[in-house]
C-alpha positions as CSV (number, residue, x, y, z in Angstrom):
1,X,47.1,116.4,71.4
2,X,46.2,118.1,68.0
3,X,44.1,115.3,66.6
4,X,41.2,115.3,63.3
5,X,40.7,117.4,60.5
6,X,38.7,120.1,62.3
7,X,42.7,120.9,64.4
8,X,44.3,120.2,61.4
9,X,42.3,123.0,59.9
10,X,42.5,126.0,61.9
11,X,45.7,125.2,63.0
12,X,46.9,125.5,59.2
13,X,44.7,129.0,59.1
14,X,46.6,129.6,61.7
15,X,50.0,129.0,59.6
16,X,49.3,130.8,56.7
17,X,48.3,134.2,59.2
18,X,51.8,133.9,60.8
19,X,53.2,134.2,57.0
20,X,51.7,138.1,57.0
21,X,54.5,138.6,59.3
22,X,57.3,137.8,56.9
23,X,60.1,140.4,56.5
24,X,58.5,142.3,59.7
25,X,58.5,140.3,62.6
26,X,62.5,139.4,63.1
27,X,63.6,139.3,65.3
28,X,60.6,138.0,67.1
29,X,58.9,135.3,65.9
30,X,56.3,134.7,63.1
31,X,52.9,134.0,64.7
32,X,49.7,133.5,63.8
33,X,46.4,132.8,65.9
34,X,42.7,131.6,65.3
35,X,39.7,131.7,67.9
36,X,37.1,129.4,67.2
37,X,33.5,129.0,68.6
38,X,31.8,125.7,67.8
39,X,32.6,125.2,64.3
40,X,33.4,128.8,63.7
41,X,36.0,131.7,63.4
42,X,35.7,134.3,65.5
43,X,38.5,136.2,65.5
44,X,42.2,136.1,63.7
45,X,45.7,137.5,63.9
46,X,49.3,137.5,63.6
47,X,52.4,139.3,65.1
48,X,53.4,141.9,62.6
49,X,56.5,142.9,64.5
50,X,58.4,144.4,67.5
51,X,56.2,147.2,69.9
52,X,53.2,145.6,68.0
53,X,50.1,143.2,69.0
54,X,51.2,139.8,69.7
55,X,49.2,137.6,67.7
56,X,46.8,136.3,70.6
57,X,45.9,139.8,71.5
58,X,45.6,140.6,67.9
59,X,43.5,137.7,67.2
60,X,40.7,138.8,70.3
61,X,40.9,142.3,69.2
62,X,39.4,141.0,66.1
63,X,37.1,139.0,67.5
64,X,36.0,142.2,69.7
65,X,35.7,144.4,66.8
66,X,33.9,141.7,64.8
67,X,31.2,141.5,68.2
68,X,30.8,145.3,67.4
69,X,30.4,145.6,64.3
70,X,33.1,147.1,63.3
71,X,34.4,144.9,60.3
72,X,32.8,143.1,57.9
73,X,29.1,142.7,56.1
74,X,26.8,140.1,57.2
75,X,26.9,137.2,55.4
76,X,30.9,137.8,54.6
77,X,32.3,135.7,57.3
78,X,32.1,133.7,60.5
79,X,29.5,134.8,63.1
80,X,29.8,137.7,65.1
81,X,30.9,137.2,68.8
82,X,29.8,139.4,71.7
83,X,32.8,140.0,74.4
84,X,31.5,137.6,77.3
85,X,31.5,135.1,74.4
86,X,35.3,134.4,74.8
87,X,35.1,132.0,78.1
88,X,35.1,128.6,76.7
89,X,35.8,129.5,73.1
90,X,39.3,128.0,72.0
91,X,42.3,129.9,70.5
92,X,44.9,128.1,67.8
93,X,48.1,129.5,68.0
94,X,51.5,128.2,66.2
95,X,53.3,129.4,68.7
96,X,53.3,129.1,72.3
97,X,52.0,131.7,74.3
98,X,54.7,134.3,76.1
99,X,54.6,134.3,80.1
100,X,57.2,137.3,80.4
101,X,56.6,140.9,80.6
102,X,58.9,141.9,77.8
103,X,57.5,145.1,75.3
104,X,54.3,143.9,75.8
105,X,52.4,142.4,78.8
106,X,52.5,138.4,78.8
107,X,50.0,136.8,76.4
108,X,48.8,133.4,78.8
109,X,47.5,136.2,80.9
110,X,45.2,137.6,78.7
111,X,44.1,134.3,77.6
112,X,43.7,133.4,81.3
113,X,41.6,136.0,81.9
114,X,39.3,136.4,78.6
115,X,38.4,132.4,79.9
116,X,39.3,130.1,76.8
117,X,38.7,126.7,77.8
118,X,40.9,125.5,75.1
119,X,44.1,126.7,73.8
120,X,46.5,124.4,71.0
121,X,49.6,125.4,70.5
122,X,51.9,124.6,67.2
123,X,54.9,124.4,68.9
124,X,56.9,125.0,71.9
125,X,58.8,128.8,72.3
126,X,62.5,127.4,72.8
127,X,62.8,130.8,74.0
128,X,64.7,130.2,77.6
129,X,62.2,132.5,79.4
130,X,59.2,130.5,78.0
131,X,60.3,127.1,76.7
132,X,57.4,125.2,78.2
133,X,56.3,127.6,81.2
134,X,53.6,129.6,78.8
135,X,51.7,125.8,78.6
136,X,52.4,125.0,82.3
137,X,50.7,128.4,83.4
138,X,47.9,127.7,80.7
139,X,47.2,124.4,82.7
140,X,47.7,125.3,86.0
141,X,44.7,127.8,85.7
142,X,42.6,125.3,84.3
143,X,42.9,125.4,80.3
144,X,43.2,122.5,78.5
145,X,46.0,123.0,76.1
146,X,47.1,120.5,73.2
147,X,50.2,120.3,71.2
148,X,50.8,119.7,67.7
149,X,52.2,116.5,66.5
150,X,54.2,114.8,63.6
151,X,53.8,116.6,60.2
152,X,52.3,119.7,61.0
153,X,54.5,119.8,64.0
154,X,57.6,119.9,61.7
155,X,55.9,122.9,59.4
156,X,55.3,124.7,62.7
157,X,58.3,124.5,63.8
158,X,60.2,125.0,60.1
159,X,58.3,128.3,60.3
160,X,60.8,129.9,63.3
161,X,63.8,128.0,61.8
162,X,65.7,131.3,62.8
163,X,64.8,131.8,65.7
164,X,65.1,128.1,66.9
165,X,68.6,127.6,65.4
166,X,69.9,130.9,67.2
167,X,68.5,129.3,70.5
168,X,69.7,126.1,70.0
169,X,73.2,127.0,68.6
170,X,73.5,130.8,69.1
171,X,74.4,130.8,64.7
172,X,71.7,132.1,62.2
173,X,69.9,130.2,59.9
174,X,71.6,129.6,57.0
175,X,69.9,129.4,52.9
176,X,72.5,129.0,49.9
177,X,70.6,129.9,47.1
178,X,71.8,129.4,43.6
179,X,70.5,128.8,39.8
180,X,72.4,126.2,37.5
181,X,71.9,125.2,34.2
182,X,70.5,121.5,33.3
183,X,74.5,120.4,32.8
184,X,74.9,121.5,36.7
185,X,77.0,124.9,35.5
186,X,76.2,128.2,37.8
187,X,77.8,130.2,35.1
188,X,79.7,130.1,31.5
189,X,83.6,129.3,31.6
190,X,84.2,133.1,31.2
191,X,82.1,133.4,34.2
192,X,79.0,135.0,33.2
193,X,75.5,134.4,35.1
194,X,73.8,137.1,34.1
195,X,71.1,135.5,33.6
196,X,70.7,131.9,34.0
197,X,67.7,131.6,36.0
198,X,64.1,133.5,34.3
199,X,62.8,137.0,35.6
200,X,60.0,134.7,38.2
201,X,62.5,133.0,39.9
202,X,64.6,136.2,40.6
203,X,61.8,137.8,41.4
204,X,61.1,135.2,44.1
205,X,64.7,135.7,45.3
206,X,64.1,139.4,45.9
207,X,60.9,138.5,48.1
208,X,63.6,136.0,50.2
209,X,65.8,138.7,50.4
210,X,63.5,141.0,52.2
211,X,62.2,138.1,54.4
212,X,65.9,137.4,55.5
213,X,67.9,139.4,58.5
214,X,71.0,139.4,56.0
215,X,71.9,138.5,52.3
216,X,75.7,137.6,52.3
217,X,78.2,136.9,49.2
218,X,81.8,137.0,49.3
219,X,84.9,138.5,47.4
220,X,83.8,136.6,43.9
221,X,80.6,138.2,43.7
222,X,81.2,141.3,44.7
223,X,83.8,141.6,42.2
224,X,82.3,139.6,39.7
225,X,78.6,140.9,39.6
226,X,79.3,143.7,41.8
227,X,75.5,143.2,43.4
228,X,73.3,145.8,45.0
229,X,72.0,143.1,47.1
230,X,68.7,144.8,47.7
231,X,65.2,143.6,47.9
232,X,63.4,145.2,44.7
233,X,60.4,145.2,42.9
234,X,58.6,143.4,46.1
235,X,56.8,144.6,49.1
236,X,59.5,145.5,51.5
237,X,59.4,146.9,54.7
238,X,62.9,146.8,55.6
239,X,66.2,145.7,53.5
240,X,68.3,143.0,54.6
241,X,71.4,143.7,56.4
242,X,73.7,143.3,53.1
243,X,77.2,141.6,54.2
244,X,80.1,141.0,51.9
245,X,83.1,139.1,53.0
246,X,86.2,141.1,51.8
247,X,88.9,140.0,53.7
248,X,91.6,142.7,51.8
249,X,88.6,145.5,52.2
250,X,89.2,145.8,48.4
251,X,85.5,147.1,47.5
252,X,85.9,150.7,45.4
253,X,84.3,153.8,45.4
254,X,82.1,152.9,42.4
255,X,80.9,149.8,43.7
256,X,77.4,149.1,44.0
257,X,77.3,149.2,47.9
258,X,78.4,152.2,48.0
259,X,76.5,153.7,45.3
260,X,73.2,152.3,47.2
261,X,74.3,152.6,50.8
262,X,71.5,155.0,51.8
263,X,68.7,152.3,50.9
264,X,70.1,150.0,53.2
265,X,72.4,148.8,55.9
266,X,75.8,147.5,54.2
267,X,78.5,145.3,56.6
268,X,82.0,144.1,55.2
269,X,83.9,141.8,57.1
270,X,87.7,142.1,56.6
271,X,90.8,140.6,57.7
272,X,92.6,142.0,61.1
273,X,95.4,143.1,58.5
274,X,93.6,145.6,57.3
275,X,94.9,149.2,58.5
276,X,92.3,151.5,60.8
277,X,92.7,154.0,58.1
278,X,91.1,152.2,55.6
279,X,88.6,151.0,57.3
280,X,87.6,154.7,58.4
281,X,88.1,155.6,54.5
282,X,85.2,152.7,53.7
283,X,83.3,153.9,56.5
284,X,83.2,157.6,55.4
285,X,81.3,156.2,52.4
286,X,78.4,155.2,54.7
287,X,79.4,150.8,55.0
288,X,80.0,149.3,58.1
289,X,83.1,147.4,58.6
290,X,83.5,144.3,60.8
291,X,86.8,142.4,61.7
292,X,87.1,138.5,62.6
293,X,90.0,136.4,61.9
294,X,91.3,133.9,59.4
295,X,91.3,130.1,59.8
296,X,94.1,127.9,59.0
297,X,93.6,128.1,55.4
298,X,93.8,131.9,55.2
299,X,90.3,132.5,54.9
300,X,87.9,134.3,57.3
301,X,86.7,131.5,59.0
302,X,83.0,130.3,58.3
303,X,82.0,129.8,61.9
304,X,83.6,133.2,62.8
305,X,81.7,134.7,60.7
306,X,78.6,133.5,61.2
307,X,78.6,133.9,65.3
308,X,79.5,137.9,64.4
309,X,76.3,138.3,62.3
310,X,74.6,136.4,65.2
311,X,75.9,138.6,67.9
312,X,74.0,141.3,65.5
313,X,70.6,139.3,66.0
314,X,70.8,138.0,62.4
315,X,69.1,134.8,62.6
316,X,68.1,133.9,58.6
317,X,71.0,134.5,56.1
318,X,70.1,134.3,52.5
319,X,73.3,133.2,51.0
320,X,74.3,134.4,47.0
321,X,76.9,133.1,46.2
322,X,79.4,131.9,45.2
323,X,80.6,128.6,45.2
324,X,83.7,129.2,47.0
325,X,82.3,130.6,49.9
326,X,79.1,128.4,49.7
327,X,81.8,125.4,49.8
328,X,83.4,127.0,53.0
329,X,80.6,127.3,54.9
330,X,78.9,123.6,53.6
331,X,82.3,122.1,54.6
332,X,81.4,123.8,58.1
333,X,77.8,122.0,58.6
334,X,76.4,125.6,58.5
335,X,74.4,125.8,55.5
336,X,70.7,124.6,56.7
337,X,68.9,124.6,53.4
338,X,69.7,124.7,49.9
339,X,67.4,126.2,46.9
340,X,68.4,125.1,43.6
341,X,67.1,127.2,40.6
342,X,67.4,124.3,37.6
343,X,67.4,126.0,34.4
344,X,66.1,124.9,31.5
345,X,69.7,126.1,29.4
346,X,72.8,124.0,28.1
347,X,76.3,126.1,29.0
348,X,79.2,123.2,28.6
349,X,82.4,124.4,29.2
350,X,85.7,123.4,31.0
351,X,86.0,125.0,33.6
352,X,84.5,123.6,37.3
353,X,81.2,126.0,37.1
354,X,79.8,123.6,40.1
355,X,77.6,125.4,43.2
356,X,79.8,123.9,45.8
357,X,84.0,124.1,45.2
358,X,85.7,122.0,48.0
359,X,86.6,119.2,49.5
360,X,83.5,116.8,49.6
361,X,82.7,113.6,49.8
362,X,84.7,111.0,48.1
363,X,81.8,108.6,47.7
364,X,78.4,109.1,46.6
365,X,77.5,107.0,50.3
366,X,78.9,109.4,52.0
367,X,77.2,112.6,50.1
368,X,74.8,114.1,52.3
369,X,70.8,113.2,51.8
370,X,68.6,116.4,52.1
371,X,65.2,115.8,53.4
372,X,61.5,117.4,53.3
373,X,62.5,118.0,49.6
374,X,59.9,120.3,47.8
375,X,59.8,120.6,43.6
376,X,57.9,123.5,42.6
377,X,58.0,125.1,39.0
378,X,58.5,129.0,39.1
379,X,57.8,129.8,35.4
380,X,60.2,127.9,33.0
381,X,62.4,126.9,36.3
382,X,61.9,124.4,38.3
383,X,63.0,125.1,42.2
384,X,64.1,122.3,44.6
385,X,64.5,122.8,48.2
386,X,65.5,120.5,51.1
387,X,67.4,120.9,54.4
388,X,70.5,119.4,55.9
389,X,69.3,119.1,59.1
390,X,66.4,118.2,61.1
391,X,64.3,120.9,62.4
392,X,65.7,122.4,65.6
């Protein structure tokens, strides 16, 4: 068991080197890893993506390097640590280690054989090849491992939320984003936006954007803003897959999309109505198209959706808008986590403006309560999160 300050420590160092791996790791996981000896680090890492390091092996290549003086000025950090010095030292990790040879070699055998007497793990891989097995082999060749508990159990876990709702459900990850003003209105009644939330919160929403597998928005948006949907102005190592549902395929020439294609991959999910000639015409301008079918409603159904973009290996979706489709896909259970930009502005208006358009609850005790709700101010904004679910 993870138990004391000292755990709660370098297990939290631990957390905050798996976050280097945001927007490159997907679709493996983010990982991060800390040897200590004594009181001391010795060595760090995280996974920074496929073909690379996994963040154990990462972590003792550091610690080699640091033992050869390689990195560093004494006095600048934690002690040196000579090779042989890795028997008996222990390794935080968030998550657990790999025991299947997959692009790289397993990771419990490395730490098997470098001889850590201690290894504690964040959270079980729910991985079906590992799921457990990486601890059991850990054990079985005489390492004590320890598992995190409670709160920093949940974080851990919240970290892969992808990854662990694609196991457990085989659907991505789901974030409706949206700003409103203090009267609850995501745009004026002539249905301008443009902009109701201040130039730190966007810029936030660009750095989500090129964390997440896919930014999606429907047939509103892409009229009504006609969005680019790229990451900008952030450090970005690749764009998100940019999805737009468009059941008609009406998107034009001129759009931005199309005009921005070549920065990024573009996927528009139609009706099966629509003719194989026009998709090949949207195709010749450089978008993918997608078909799935309607529900009973006439729209493309939610779930459909979503279990196409998972059969892609999407597993986060950042979620733009607008309320209609946000609506469709709350009324589904598939939204996991909302972000609310609250504005410091006064729209009024009569038309319904509201973030969510469709049939909800029709008493406030049956609305329902987010939890692990965080408030945070992003300049004059103030941004508050929570998820509908508990973690998977």
């Amino acid at each position: 068991m993870v138990s004391g300050e000292r755990d709660t420590i370098f297990m939290e160092r631990a957390l905050a080197l798996a976050e280097k791996g945001q927007g490159q790791a997907s679709p493996n996981p983010l990982v991060g890893a800390v040897i200590v000896s004594g009181d001391r680090i010795v060595g760090e890492g995280y996974h920074a993506g496929p073909w690379r390091d996994h963040a154990e092996i990462d972590a003792m290549k550091d610690a080699l390097r640091r033992a050869g003086g390689l990195e560093g000025e004494p006095g600048d950090g934690p002690a040196p640590l000579s090779g042989e010095e890795l028997a008996g030292t222990t390794m935080y990790v968030t998550l657990e280690p790999c025991c299947t040879y997959g692009r790289t070699p397993p990771c419990t055998s490395a730490l098997i054989a470098a001889g850590f007497g201690r290894v504690v793990v964040g959270a079980v891989d729910p991985s079906p090849e590992v799921n457990g097995r990486g601890l059991e082999r850990l054990r079985e060749a005489g390492i004590q491992v320890d598992l995190a508990e409670g709160e920093l159990a949940r974080r851990l876990k919240r970290q892969n939320n992808g990854l662990r709702k694609s196991v457990a459900t085989g659907l991505p990850f789901v974030t409706y984003k949206y700003a409103m003003t203090l009267d609850g209105r995501v745009a004026t009644d002539t249905g301008d936006s443009r902009w109701i939330s201040g130039p730190e919160s966007r810029e936030l929403v660009h750095r989500w954007r090129a964390w997440s597998d896919a930014v999606l928005v429907g047939t509103g948006t892409l009229r009504r803003d006609d969005p680019s949907l790229t990451a900008r102005a952030v450090a970005c190592q690749r764009q998100p897959l940019r999805v737009a549902i468009d059941p008609e395929l009406s998107i034009t020439g001129e759009a931005a999309l199309v005009k921005t294609a070549g920065e990024g991959p573009v996927l528009l999910i139609c009706g099966p109505e629509v003719t194989a000639a026009r998709r090949a015409e949207v195709e010749a301008w450089g978008l993918e198209t997608a078909v799935t079918t309607r529900d009973g409603v006439g729209r493309l159904g939610p779930e459909a959706v979503a279990r196409l973009l998972a059969a892609r290996g999407v597993q986060t979706v950042l979620m733009e808008g607008g309320p209609r489709l946000a609506g469709s896909w709350w009324a589904a259970g598939l939204i996991d986590k909302v972000a609310t930009f609250v504005c410091p502005q006064v729209v009024s208006g009569l038309e319904n403006h509201a973030p969510l358009i469709g049939a909800g609850s029709q008493a406030i005790t049956d609305c329902v309560p987010l939890r692990e709700i965080e408030v945070e101010r992003i300049g004059s904004d103030v941004l508050i999160s929570g998820y509908s679910k508990e973690p998977f």
